[in-house]
C-alpha positions as CSV (number, residue, x, y, z in Angstrom):
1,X,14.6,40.0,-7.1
2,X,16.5,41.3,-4.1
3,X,19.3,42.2,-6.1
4,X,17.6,43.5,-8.9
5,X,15.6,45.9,-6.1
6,X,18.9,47.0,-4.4
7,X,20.6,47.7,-7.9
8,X,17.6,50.0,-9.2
9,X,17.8,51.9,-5.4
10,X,21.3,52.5,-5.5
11,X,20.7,53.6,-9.2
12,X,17.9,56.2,-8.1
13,X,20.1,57.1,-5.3
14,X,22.9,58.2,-7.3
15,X,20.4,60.4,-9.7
16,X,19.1,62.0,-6.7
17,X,22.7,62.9,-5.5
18,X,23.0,64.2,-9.0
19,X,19.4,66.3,-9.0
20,X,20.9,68.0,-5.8
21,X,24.4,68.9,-7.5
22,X,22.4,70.0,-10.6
23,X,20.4,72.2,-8.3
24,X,23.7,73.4,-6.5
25,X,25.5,74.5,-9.5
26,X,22.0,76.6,-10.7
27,X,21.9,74.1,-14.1
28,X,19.1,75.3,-16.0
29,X,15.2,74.1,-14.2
30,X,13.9,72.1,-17.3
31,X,17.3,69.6,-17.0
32,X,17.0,69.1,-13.5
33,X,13.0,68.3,-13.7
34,X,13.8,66.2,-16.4
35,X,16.2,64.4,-14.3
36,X,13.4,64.6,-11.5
37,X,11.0,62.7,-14.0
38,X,13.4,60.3,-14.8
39,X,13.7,59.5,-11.1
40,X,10.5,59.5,-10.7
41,X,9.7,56.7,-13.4
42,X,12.4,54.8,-12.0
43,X,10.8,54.5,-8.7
44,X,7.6,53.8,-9.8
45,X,9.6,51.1,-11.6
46,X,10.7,49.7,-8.7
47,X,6.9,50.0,-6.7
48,X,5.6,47.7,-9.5
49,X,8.4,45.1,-9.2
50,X,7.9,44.8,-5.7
51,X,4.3,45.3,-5.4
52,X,4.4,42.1,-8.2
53,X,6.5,40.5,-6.1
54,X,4.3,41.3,-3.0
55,X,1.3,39.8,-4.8
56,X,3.0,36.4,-6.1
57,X,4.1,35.4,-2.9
58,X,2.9,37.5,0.4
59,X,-0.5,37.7,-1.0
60,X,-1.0,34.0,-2.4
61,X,0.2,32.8,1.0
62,X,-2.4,35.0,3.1
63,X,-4.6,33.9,0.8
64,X,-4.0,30.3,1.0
65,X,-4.3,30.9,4.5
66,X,-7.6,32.3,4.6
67,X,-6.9,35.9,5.3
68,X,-9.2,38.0,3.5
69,X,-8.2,41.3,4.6
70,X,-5.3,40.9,2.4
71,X,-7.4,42.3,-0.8
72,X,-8.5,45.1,1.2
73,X,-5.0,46.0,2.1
74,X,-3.3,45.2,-1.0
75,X,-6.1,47.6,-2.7
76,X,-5.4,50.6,-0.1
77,X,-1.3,49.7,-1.3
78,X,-2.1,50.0,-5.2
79,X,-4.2,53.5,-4.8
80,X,-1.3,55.0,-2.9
81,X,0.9,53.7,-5.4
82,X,-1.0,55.2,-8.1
83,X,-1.4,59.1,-6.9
């Protein structure tokens, strides 16, 4: 899963080196904020891997060890995730 994360990350980095050339070479607005949306799915990509992730193992465990307070945190995660 690690690998896979680092893989997407570098990915997005690379578009967002790429938004910022577009910008500096004045490409024409709708291509860079369709570059900006395709960034922007690709991160929200990656939040739901890890946030899966987060609640298969993280969770369980806090759970298994009778720590409550993990729902209440993981919800407060998913609403910021979904703004």
């Amino acid at each position: 899963m690690k690998a896979n994360l680092m893989t997407r990350l570098n990915r997005i980095e690379g578009q967002v080196r790429g938004v910022k050339g577009m910008i500096e070479k004045d490409t024409y607005c709708d291509d860079v904020l369709n570059q900006i949306a395709a960034i922007q799915s690709a991160l929200g990509s990656v939040g739901k891997l890890l946030l899966e992730g987060h609640m298969r193992s993280c969770v369980i465990e806090r759970i298994q060890e009778g720590e409550s307070a993990v729902i209440d945190e993981l919800l407060v995660t998913i609403n910021k995730l979904m703004k």
